[in-house]
C-alpha beads as a LAMMPS data file, in Angstrom:
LAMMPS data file: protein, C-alpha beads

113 atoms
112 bonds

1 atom types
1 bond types

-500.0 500.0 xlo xhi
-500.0 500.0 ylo yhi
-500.0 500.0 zlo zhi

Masses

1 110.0

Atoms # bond

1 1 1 286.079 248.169 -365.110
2 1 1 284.070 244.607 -364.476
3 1 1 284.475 245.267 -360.934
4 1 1 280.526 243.726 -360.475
5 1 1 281.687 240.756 -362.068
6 1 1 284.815 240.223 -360.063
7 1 1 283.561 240.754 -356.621
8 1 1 280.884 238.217 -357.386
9 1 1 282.900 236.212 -358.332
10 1 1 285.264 236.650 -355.438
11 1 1 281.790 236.750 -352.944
12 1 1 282.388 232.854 -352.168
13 1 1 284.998 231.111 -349.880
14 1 1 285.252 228.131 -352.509
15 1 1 286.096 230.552 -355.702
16 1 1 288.639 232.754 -353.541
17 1 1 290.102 229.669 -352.341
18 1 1 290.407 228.614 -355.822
19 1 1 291.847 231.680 -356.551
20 1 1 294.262 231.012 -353.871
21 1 1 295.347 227.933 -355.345
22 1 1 296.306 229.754 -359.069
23 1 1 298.050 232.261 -357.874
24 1 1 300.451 229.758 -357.098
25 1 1 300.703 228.758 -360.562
26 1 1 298.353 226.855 -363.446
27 1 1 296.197 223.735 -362.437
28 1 1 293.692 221.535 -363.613
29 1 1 290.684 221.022 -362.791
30 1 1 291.465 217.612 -361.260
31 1 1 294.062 218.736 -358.620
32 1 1 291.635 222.512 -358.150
33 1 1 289.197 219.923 -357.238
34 1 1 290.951 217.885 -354.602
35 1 1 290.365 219.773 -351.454
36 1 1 287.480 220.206 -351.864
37 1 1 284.217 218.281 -350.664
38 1 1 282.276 218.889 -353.933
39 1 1 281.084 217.047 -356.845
40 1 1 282.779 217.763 -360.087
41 1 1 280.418 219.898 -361.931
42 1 1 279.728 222.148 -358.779
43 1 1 283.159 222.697 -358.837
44 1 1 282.999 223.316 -362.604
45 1 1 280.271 225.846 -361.847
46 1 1 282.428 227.723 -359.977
47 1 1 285.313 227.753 -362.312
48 1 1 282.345 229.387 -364.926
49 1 1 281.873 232.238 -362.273
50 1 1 285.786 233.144 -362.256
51 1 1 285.825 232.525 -365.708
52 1 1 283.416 235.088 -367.050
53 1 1 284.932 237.556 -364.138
54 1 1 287.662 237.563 -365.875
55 1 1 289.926 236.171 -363.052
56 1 1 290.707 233.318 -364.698
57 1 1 291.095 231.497 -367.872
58 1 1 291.443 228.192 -368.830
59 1 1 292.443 225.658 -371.625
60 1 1 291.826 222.592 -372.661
61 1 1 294.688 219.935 -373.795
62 1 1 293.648 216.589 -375.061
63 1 1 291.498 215.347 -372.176
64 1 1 292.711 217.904 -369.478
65 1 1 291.720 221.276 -368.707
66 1 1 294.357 223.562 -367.183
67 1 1 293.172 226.924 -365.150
68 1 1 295.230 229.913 -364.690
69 1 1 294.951 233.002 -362.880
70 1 1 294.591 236.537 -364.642
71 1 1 296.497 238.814 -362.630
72 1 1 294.336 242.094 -364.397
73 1 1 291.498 241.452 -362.702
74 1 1 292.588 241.183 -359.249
75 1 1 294.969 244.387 -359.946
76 1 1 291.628 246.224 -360.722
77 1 1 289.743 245.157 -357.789
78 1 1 292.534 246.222 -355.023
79 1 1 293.099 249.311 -356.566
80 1 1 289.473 250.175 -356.636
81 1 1 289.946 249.090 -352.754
82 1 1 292.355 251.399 -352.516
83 1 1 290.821 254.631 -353.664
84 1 1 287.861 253.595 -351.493
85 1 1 290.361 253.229 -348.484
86 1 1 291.876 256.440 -349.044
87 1 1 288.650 258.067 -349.666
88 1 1 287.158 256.616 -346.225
89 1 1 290.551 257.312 -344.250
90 1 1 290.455 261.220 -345.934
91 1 1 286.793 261.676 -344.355
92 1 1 287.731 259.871 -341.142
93 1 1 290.202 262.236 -340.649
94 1 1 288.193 265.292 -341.688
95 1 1 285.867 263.616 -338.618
96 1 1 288.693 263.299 -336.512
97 1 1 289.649 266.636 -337.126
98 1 1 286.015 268.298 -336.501
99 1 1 285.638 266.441 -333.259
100 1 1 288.859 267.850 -331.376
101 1 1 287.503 271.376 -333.018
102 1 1 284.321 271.220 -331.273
103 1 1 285.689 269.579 -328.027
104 1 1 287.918 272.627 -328.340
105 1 1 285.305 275.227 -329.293
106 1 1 283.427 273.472 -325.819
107 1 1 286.248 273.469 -323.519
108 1 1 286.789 277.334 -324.662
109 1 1 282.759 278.113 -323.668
110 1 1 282.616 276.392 -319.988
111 1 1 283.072 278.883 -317.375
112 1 1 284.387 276.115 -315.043
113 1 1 286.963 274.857 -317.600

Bonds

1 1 1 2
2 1 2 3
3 1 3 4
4 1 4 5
5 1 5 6
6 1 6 7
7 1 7 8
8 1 8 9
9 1 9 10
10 1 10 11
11 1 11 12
12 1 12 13
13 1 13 14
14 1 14 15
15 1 15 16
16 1 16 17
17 1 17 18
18 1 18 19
19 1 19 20
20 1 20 21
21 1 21 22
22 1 22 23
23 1 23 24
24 1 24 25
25 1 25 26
26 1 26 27
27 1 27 28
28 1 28 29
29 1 29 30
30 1 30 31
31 1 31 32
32 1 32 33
33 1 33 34
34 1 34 35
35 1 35 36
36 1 36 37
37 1 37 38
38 1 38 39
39 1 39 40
40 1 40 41
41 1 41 42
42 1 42 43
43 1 43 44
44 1 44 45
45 1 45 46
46 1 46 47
47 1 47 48
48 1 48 49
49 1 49 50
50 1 50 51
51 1 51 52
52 1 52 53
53 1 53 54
54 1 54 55
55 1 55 56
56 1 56 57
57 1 57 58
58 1 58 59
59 1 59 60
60 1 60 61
61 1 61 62
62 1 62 63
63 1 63 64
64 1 64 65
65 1 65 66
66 1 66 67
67 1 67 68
68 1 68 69
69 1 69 70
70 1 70 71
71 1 71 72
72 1 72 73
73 1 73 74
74 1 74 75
75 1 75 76
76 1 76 77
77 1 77 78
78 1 78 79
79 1 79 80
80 1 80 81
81 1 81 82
82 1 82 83
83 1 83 84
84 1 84 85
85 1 85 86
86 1 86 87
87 1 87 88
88 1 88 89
89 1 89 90
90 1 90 91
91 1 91 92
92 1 92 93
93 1 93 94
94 1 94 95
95 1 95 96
96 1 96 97
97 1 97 98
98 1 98 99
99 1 99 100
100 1 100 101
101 1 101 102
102 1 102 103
103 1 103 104
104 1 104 105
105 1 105 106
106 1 106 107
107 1 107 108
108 1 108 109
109 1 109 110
110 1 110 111
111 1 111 112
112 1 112 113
């Protein structure tokens, strides 16, 4: 798994949003840079940082560079999520579970109860 890679990649607003934009479908760099308030080549930085996360890919034709998503890497990243929500909701409810026993196990032991 790059999962290091990917959530770095994913760690700023700019590249998700960018990310946003392919799911839709392929774009160049030209209309990925558009809404945004960014030079060229800052933007061009960013598309590095999905690039070598794997999340993307692009390709150049004649003079214009097209970006598309890759699905693969995203699919990795929410089912690592996933396990780790799973995970966290299994011990929550082991938690869960322990408190009402010992609120149980207390309400057994006072006299006055």
């Amino acid at each position: 798994m790059h999962l290091d890679s990917t959530f770095h990649a994913l760690a700023d607003p700019t590249r998700r949003a960018v990310i946003a934009r392919l799911i839709q479908g392929p774009a160049s760099v030209s209309e990925l840079a558009a809404p945004f308030d960014m030079a060229l080549p800052s933007l061009m930085q960013h598309l590095k940082v999905l690039e070598r996360g794997g999340l993307i890919r692009s390709q150049k034709e004649g003079r214009v560079r097209t970006c598309r998503v890759e699905p693969a890497r995203l699919t990795e990243a929410q089912d690592w999520l996933a396990e780790q929500r799973a995970l966290w909701e299994r011990r929550l409810d082991r938690l869960d579970d322990y408190l009402k026993e010992m609120a149980a196990k207390e309400n057994s032991d006072d006299p006055t109860a």
